[in-house]
C-alpha positions as CSV (number, residue, x, y, z in Angstrom):
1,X,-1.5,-14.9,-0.1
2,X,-0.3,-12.0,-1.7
3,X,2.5,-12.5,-3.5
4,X,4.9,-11.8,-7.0
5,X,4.0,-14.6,-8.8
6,X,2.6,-15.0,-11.8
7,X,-0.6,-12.4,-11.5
8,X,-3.5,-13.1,-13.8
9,X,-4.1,-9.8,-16.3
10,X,-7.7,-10.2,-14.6
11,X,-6.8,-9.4,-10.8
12,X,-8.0,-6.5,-9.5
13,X,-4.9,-3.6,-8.2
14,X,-5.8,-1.6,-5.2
15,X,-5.3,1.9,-3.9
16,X,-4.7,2.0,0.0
17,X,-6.0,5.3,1.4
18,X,-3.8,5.6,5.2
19,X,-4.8,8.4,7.2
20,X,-3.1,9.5,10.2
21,X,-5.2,9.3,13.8
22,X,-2.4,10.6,16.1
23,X,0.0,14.2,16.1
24,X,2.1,14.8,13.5
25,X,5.2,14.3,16.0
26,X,4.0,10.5,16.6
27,X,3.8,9.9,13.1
28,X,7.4,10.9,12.4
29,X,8.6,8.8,15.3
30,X,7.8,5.7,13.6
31,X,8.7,7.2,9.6
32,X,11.6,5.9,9.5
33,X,10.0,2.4,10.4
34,X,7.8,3.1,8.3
35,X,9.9,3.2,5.6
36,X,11.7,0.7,5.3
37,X,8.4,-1.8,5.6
38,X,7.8,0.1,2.2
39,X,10.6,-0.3,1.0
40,X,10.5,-4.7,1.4
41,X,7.7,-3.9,-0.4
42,X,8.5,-1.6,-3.2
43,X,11.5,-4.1,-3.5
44,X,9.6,-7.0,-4.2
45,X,7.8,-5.3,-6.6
46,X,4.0,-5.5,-4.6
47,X,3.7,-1.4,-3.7
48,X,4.2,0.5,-7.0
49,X,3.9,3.3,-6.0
50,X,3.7,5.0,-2.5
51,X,3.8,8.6,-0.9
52,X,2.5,11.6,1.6
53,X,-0.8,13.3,1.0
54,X,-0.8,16.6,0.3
55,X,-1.4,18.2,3.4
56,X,0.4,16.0,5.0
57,X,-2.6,13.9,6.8
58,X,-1.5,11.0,5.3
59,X,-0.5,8.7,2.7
60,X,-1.1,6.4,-0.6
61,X,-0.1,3.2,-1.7
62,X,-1.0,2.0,-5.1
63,X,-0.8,-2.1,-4.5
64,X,-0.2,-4.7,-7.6
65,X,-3.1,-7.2,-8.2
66,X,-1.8,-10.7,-6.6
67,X,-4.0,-11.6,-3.9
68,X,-7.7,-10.5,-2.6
69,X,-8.3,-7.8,-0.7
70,X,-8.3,-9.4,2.6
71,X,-4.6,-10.6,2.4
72,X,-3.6,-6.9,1.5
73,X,-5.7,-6.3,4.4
74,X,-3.8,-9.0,6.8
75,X,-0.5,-7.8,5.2
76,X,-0.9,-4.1,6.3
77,X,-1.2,-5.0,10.0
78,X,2.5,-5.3,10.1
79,X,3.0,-1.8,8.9
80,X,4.4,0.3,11.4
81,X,1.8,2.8,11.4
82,X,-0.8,0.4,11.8
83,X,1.2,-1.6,14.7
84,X,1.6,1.2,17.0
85,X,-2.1,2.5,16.1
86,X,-1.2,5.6,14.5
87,X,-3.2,5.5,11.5
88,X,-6.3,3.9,9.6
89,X,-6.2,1.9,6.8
90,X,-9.2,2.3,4.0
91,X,-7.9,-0.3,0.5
92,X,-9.6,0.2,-2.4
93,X,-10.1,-2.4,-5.0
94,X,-10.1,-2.2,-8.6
95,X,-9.8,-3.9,-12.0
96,X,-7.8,-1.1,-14.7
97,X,-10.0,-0.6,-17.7
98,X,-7.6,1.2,-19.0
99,X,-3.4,1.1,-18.3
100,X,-0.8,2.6,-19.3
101,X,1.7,0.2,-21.3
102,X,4.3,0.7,-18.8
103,X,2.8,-0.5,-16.5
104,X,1.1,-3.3,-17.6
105,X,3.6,-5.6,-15.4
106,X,1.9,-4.4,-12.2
107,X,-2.1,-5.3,-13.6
């Protein structure tokens, strides 16, 4: 499962590509929902870093290493968006060849 404990500098991070299937005005009906299921995970320090595409047509989650890519997988069914069926989920895995220092705590 994923989770915050002790993460081997080996595990792969992923990038988690969500783009929107429905209107604009559906998406913005569950943001606030949304939201605050990123922010759980923001908080307990599994999402570093999340946001909208530019156009908005979607977003981006970059996801600590901590689990395989299924459980990320089974974890972002209980994201709003995917819930109510307004977006697709595509997650990228990788390992970092290279990191920045600060953030070496997410690898």
């Amino acid at each position: 499962m994923i989770s915050d404990a002790s993460i081997p500098p080996e595990a792969a991070m992923f990038i988690v590509t969500i783009t929107y299937t429905q209107p604009i005005e559906a998406i913005e009906a569950r943001t606030v929902e949304h939201r605050a299921w990123l922010d759980q995970h923001v908080a307990s320090g599994l999402i570093i870093a999340a946001g909208p595409m530019v156009p908005r047509t979607g977003g981006i989650l970059l996801v600590r290493s901590g689990g395989t890519k299924q459980e990320l997988e089974t974890l972002l069914k209980d994201d709003p968006f995917q819930v109510h069926g307004l977006a697709d989920y595509t997650v990228t895995e990788f390992k970092a060849g290279k990191l920045n220092p600060a953030l070496a705590e997410f690898a």
